[in-house]
Each structure stands twice: as structure tokens, then as C-alpha cells.
C-alpha positions, 0 to 999 in steps of 0.5 A: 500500500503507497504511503504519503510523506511530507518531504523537507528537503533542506535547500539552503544545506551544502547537499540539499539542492542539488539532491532534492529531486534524487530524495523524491526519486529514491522515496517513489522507487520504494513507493512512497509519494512524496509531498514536498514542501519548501521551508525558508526559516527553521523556526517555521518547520514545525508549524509547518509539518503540523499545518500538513499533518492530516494530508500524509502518513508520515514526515521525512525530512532531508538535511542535516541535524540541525534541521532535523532538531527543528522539525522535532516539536513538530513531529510530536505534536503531530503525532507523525513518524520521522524518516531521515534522509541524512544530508547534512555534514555530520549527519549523527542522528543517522549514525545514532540510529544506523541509517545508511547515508545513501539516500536509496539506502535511507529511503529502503529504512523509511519504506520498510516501516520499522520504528523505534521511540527515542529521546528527546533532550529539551534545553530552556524549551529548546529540542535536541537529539545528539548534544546540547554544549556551551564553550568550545563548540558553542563558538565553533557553531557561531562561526562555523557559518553556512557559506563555510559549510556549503564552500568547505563541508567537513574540512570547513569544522576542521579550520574552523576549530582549530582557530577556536581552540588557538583561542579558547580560555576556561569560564566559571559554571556551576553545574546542578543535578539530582546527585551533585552541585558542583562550581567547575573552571571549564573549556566546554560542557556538554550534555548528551542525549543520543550517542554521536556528536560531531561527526561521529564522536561519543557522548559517552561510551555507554549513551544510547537515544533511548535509555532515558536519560542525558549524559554531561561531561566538563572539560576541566583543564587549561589549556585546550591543546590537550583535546589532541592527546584525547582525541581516540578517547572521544572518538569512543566515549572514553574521556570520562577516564580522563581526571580533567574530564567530569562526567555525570549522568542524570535526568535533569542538569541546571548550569549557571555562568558569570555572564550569559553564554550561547548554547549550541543545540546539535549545530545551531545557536538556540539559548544561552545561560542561565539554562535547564536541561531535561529530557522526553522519554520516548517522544519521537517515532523514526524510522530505523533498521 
């Protein structure tokens, strides 16, 4: 039986255009017709996928996780399973979830129709499916800006981070959950909710989308020249073995700075500090294998 799906392509991503008529041939050769629908801001998809929700069977969104985020509150509110087609540069809810990053191969996992209920991290009532993080990535978000992405892709973060970590210094937090309140000197703290970040990063080695809870590391020394000798350990999820880095798992976090500082939430700027990270169990169907 032929199934609806609202199809997002994300024009403005580095892939998008230039794939957007292959996603809607790739969805039809696995019998699925597509409605696509053309959406300039991020903050107007949900309400878009909810205005169009009684027309289709199911929502399917191409681009990267920043686009994916943005579509979040939308699925849920609609009551509509998600399918991913990964088009962006990192791509790690795909990753997370196992979908293959050839569009034939991502479409298949849609047409099959099997689903799993994931997590969904929410930061000051903002969604996010991999991490949410203040510090180093948070200024690697402000300037990792969409012409590099387009001009450069994964080569663009690479560049980028490295004028960031030539410049990065420490800031003052104090980090609150239901097991500790700790005051930390820190270059970054992130908390996770799936299991990827960063282009195939661990959050921790043990994190999974649906185990109902976040995970938050602090990196706690001085001189930002360190992540090289901890790269491997990222990589895997292993910092936390790491003496410099805190980690801490738990259902909720508050996290108060000296002065307000921006919040990256899986590639886009979102919030800042003062903020409060919870979590929604179970909150989002998607298509997986």
C-alpha cells in the first residue's frame, strides 16, 4: 500500500539542492509519494509539518541535524513518524540510529516501516537529539557559518576549530543535578542525549537515544591543546577516564555562568545561560533498521 510523506528537503544545506529531486526519486522507487514542501526559516518547520499533518502518513525530512532538531516539536505534536534522509555534514542522528547515508539506502529504512521511540533532550524549551554544549563548540557553531559549510563541508569544522581552540580560555559554571552541585573552571560542557556528536564522536561510551536519560561531561583543564592527546578517547566515549574530564549522568542538569553564554543545540545557536536541561522519554517515532 503507497504511503504519503511530507518531504523537507533542506535547500539552503551544502547537499540539499542539488539532491532534492534524487530524495523524491529514491522515496517513489520504494513507493512512497512524496509531498514536498519548501521551508525558508527553521523556526517555521514545525508549524509547518503540523499545518500538513492530516494530508500524509508520515514526515521525512532531508538535511542535516540541525534541521532535523527543528522539525522535532513538530513531529510530536503531530503525532507523525520521522524518516531521515541524512544530508547534512555530520549527519549523527543517522549514525545514532544506523541509517545508511545513501539516500536509496535511507529511503529502503523509511519504506520498510520499522520504528523505534527515542529521546528527546529539551534545553530552556529548546529540542535536541545528539548534544546540547556551551564553550568550545558553542563558538565553533557561531562561526562555523553556512557559506563555510556549503564552500568547505567537513574540512570547513576542521579550520574552523582549530582557530577556536588557538583561542579558547576556561569560564566559571556551576553545574546542578539530582546527585551533585558542583562550581567547575571549564573549556566546554556538554550534555548528551543520543550517542554521536560531531561527526561521529561519543557522548559517552555507554549513551544510547533511548535509555532515558542525558549524559554531561566538563572539560576541566587549561589549556585546550590537550583535546589532541584525547582525541581516540572521544572518538569512543572514553574521556570520562580522563581526571580533567567530569562526567555525570542524570535526568535533569541546571548550569549557571558569570555572564550569559550561547548554547549550541546539535549545530545551531538556540539559548544561552542561565539554562535547564531535561529530557522526553520516548517522544519521537523514526524510522530505523
Amino acid at each position: 500500500m503507497s504511503r504519503r510523506a511530507l518531504l523537507i528537503i533542506n535547500a539552503k544545506s551544502r547537499s540539499g539542492e542539488a539532491q532534492a529531486q534524487a530524495a523524491i526519486e529514491a522515496l517513489e522507487s520504494h513507493g512512497i509519494e512524496p509531498v514536498q514542501l519548501e521551508c525558508g526559516r527553521r523556526e517555521d518547520l514545525s508549524p509547518l509539518i503540523v499545518k500538513h499533518r492530516n494530508e500524509v502518513d508520515c514526515v521525512v525530512v532531508g538535511g542535516g541535524d540541525g534541521t532535523l532538531n527543528a522539525a522535532a516539536f513538530g513531529v510530536i505534536e503531530a503525532g507523525l513518524p520521522l524518516g531521515i534522509l541524512p544530508l547534512g555534514t555530520a549527519n549523527d542522528l543517522a549514525r545514532t540510529l544506523g541509517i545508511p547515508f545513501d539516500l536509496d539506502g535511507a529511503a529502503r529504512v523509511i519504506a520498510d516501516g520499522q520504528t523505534r521511540k527515542i529521546d528527546l533532550g529539551v534545553v530552556n524549551g529548546e529540542p535536541f537529539f545528539n548534544v546540547a554544549s556551551l564553550g568550545l563548540s558553542a563558538e565553533l557553531a557561531q562561526k562555523l557559518t553556512r557559506d563555510i559549510k556549503r564552500r568547505f563541508g567537513r574540512l570547513g569544522y576542521a579550520l574552523v576549530a582549530m582557530n577556536v581552540l588557538a583561542h579558547a580560555k576556561p569560564f566559571r559554571a556551576t553545574i546542578m543535578s539530582e546527585t551533585e552541585n558542583v562550581r567547575v573552571r571549564t573549556l566546554q560542557i556538554a550534555v548528551g542525549n543520543g550517542r554521536f556528536y560531531g561527526g561521529g564522536n561519543a557522548v559517552e561510551k555507554d549513551a544510547a537515544i533511548d535509555d532515558q536519560h542525558l549524559d554531561l561531561y566538563s572539560l576541566e583543564f587549561e589549556r585546550a591543546w590537550k583535546l589532541a592527546f584525547m582525541a581516540r578517547s572521544f572518538r569512543h566515549g572514553q574521556h570520562g577516564a580522563w581526571s580533567e574530564v567530569r562526567a555525570i549522568r542524570a535526568k535533569e542538569f541546571d548550569i549557571r555562568t558569570r555572564r550569559p553564554r550561547p548554547i549550541n543545540a546539535d549545530g545551531e545557536i538556540v539559548t544561552q545561560t542561565p539554562a535547564h536541561f531535561s529530557i522526553r522519554p520516548c517522544a519521537v517515532t523514526v524510522f530505523a533498521p
